[in-house]
C-alpha positions as CSV (number, residue, x, y, z in Angstrom):
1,X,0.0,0.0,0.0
2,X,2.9,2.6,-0.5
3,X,0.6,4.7,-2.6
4,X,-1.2,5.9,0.8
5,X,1.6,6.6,2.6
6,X,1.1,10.1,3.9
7,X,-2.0,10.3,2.4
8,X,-4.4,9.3,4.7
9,X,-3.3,11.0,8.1
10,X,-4.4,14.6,8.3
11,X,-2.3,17.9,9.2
12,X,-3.3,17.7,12.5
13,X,-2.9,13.8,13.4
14,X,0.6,14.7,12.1
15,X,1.0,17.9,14.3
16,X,-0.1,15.7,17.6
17,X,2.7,13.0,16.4
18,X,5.3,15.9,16.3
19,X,4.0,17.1,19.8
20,X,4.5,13.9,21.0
21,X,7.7,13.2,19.9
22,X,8.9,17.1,20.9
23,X,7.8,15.7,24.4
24,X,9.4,12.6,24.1
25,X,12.4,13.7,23.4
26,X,12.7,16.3,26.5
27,X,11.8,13.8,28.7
28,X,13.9,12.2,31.5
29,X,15.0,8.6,30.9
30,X,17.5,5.9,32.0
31,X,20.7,7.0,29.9
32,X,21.9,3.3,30.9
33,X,20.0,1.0,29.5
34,X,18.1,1.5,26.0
35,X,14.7,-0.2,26.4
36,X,13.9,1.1,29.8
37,X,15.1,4.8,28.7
38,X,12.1,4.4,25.8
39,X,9.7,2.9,28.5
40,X,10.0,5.5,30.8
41,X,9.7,8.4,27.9
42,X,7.0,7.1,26.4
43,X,5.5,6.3,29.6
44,X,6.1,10.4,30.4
45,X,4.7,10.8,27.2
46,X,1.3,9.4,28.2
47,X,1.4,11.6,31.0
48,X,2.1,14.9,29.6
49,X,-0.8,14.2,26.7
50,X,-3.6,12.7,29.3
51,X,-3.4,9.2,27.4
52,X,-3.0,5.7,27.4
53,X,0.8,4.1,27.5
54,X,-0.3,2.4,24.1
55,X,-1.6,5.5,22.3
56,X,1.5,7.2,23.1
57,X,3.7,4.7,22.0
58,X,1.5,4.7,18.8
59,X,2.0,8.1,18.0
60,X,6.4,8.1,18.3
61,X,6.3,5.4,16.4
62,X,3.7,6.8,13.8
63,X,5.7,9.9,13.8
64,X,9.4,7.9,13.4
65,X,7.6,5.6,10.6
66,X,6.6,9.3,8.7
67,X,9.8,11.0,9.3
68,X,11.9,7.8,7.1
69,X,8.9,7.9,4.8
70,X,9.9,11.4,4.0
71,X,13.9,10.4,4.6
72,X,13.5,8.1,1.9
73,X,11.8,10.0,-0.8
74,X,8.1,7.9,-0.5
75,X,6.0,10.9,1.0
76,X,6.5,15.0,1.4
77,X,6.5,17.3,4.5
C-alpha cells in the first residue's frame, strides 16, 4: 500500500505526532539502558498528553515511521 503513505493522516494527526515526539524527546530517561530509557519516555509521554501508555507509544512510532517515509523520498513534508 505505499501509494497511501502520507496520504491518509491529516495535518493535524501529524502535528499531535510531532508534539509527541517534541515531548518525548525532553523527557527524562535511564541514559543506561536502552529499552527502559524508551519505556519511561513514552511512559512520560502518556502523562504529559492525558493518554494511554499504548496511544503514546503509537503516536512516536507513527511519527518515526513518517519521518523515514519522508527520509526516503516515499511521502513529502
Amino acid at each position: 500500500m505505499p501509494e497511501k503513505r502520507g496520504v491518509q493522516a491529516t495535518e493535524e494527526i501529524k502535528a499531535e505526532w510531532a508534539r509527541a515526539h517534541k515531548i518525548y524527546e525532553k523527557a527524562p530517561g535511564d541514559r543506561y539502558d536502552k529499552k527502559k530509557d524508551r519505556t519511561a519516555r513514552i511512559d512520560f509521554v502518556a502523562q504529559e498528553m492525558g493518554l494511554t501508555r499504548k496511544q503514546a507509544k503509537r503516536r512516536i512510532r507513527n511519527f518515526e515511521a513518517w519521518q523515514r517515509n519522508i527520509k526516503k523520498g516515499l511521502v513529502s513534508p
